[in-house]
C-alpha positions as CSV (number, residue, x, y, z in Angstrom):
1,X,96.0,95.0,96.7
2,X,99.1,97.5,97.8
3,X,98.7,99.7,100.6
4,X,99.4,103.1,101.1
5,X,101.4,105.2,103.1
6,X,102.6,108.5,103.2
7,X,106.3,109.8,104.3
8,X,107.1,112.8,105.7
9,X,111.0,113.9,105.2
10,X,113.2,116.7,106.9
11,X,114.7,119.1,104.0
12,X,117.9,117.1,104.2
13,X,116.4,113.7,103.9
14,X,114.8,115.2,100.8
15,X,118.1,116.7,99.2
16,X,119.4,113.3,99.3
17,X,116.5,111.5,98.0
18,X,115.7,113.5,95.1
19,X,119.7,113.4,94.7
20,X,120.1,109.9,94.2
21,X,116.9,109.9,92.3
22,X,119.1,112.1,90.0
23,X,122.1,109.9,89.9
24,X,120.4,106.7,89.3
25,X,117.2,108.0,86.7
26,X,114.8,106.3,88.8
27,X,111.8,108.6,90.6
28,X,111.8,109.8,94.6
29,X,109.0,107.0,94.8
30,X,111.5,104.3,93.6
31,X,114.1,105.9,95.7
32,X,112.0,105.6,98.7
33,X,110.4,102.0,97.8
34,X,114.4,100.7,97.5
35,X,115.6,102.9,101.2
36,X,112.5,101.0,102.3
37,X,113.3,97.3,101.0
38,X,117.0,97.7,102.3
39,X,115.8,98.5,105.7
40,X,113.5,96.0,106.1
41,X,115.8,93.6,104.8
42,X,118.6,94.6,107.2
43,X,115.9,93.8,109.9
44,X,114.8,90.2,108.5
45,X,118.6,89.7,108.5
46,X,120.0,90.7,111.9
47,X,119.7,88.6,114.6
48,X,116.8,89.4,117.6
């Protein structure tokens, strides 16, 4: 079962999320769950 949580973004971090939702046709949640897999994969992936 998926957990939940709940992001809070500055007005700027929002301009660009809903901007990119924009470009791409995708929603701000899909926006988010993608800014969120890219992180975490840049930390699996750089050395400790």
């Amino acid at each position: 079962m998926p957990t939940r949580y709940t992001v809070v973004c500055d007005d700027d971090q929002s301009r660009v999320i809903e901007t990119l939702a924009r470009r791409y046709g995708i929603t701000s949640e899909e926006v988010i769950q993608q800014l969120i897999e890219s992180g975490l994969d840049d930390i699996e992936n750089t050395p400790a």
